[in-house]
PLY file of the C-alpha trace (Angstrom):
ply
format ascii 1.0
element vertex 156
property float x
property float y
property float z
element edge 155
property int vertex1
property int vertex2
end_header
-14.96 2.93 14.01
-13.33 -0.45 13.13
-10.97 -1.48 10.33
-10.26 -4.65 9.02
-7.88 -4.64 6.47
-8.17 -7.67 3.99
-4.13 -9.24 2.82
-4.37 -12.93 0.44
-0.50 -12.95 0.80
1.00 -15.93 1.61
2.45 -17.27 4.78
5.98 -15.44 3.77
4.06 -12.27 4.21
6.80 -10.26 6.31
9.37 -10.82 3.19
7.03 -8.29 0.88
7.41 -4.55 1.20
4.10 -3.99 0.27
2.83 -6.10 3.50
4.64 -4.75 5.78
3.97 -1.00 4.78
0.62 -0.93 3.40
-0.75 -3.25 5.98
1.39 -3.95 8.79
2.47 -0.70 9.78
-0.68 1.30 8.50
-3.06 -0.82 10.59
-0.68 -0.89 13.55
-0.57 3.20 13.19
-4.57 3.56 13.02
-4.38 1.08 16.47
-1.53 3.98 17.84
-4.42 6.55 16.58
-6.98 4.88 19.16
-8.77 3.38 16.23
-9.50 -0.45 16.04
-7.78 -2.11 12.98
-7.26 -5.64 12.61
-5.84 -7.49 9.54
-7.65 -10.74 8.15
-6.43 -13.16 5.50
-9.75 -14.39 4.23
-12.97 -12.38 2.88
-14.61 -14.75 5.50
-12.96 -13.70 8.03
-13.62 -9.92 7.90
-15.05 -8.36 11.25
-19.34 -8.11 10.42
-19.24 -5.38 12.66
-16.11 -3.50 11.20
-17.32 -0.10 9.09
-14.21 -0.09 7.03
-12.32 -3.17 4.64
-9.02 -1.69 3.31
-8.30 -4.30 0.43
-4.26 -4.78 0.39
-2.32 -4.40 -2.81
-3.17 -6.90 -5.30
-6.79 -7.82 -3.45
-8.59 -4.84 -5.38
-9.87 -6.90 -7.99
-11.73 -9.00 -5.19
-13.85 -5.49 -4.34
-17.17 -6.66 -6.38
-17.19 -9.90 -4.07
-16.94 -8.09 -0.82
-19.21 -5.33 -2.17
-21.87 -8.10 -2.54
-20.90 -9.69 0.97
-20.39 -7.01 2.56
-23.08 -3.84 1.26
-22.48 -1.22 3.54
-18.98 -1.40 4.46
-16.56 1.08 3.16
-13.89 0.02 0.96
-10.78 1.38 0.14
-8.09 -0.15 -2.26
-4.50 0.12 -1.63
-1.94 1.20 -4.66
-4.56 0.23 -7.33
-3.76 -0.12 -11.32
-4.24 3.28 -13.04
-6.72 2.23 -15.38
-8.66 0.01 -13.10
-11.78 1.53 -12.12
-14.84 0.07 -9.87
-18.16 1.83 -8.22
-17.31 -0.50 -5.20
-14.35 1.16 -4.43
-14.72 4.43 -1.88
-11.38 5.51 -1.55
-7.86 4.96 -2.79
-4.76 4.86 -0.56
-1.65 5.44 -2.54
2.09 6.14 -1.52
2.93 9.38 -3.75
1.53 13.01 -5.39
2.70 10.84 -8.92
-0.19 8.08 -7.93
-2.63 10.46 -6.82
-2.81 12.33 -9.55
-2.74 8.85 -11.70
-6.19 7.67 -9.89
-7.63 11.15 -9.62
-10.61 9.64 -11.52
-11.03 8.43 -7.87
-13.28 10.75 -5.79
-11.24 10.42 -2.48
-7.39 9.57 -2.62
-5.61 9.77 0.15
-1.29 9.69 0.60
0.15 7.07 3.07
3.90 7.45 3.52
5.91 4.40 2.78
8.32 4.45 4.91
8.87 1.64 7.20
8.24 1.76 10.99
11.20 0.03 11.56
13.45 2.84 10.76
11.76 4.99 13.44
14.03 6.27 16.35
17.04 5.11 14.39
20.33 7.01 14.67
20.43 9.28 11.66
23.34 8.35 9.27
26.52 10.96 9.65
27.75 11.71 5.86
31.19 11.79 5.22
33.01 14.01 2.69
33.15 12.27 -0.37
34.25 12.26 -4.28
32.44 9.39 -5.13
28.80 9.61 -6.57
26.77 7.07 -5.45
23.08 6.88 -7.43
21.12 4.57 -5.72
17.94 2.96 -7.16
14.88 1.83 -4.18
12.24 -0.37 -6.21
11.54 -3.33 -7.78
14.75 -4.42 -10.45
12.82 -5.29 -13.47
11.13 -1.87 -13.54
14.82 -0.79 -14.12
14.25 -2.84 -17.54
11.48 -0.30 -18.42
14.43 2.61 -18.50
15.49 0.95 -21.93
14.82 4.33 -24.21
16.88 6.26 -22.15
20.50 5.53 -21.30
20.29 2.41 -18.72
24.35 1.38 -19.37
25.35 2.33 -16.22
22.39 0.59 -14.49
23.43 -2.78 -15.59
0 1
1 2
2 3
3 4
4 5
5 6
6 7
7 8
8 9
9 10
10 11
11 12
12 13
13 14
14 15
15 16
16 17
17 18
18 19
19 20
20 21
21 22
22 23
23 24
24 25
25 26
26 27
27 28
28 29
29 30
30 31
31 32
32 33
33 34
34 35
35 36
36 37
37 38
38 39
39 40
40 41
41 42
42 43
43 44
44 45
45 46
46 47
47 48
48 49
49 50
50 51
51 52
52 53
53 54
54 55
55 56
56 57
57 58
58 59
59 60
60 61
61 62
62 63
63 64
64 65
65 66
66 67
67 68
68 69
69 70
70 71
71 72
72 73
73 74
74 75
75 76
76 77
77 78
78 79
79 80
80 81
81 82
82 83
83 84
84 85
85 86
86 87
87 88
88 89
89 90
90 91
91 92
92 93
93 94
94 95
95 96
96 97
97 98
98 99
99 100
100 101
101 102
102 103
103 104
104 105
105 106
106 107
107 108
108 109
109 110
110 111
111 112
112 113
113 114
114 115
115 116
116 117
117 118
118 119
119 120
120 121
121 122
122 123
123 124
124 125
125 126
126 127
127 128
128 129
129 130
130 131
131 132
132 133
133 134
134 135
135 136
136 137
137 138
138 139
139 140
140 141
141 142
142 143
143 144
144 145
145 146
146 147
147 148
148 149
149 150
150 151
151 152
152 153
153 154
154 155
């Protein structure tokens, strides 16, 4: 089986999150898995001989246009919009049992971890006693915005 997955970010690609987890490390684990996966930056590009295009986050909308280049490839979509829904799409890859459940009107979803392979094999952090509470937020700031209804005072 091959794998190309399909990424339009730009040349600042290792600066996103969602490149380096989504496609970066998942294509680099599927090569670790004795499976070939390469990662293209054009729907030109894409391997004609590759079974599988795994569109990256933000390149599901293109999935009618590679549909209609590319008929009998698979296609998966990475971290898709809940409400968006296509007949060209054959699986979903999302990073949590919260999005699964929000594209169940998918057939097949499947859970990819998002962590980043660059924390593998590193020293686990040693806790030390503490009274001071640290709550820690991992995500994108604005979304913090979206807390307004509920009491965000200490956030700012």
């Amino acid at each position: 089986m091959k794998i190309n997955f399909l990424s339009l970010t730009g040349n600042d690609r290792d600066r996103s999150g969602s490149y380096r987890i989504w496609v970066r490390d998942m294509s680099k684990t599927i090569n670790d898995n004795k499976v070939n996966s390469k990662i293209k930056y054009s729907i030109d590009d894409i391997d004609k001989d590759c079974d599988v295009v795994i569109l990256g986050k933000s390149c599901y909308k293109i999935c009618d246009s590679i549909k209609i280049k590319h008929p009998k490839k698979l296609i998966g979509a990475i971290n898709i919009d809940a409400n968006y829904l296509s007949s060209n799409i054959d699986f979903v890859i999302v990073g949590s049992p919260e999005e699964y459940t929000s594209l169940s009107q998918y057939k097949n979803v499947f859970i990819y971890p998002l962590i980043e392979r660059s924390f593998e094999n590193v020293e686990i952090k040693k806790h030390k006693k503490s009274n001071i509470l640290k709550l820690c937020f991992h995500g994108h700031y604005p979304h913090l915005f979206k807390l307004i209804s509920f009491d965000n005072s200490s956030i700012a």
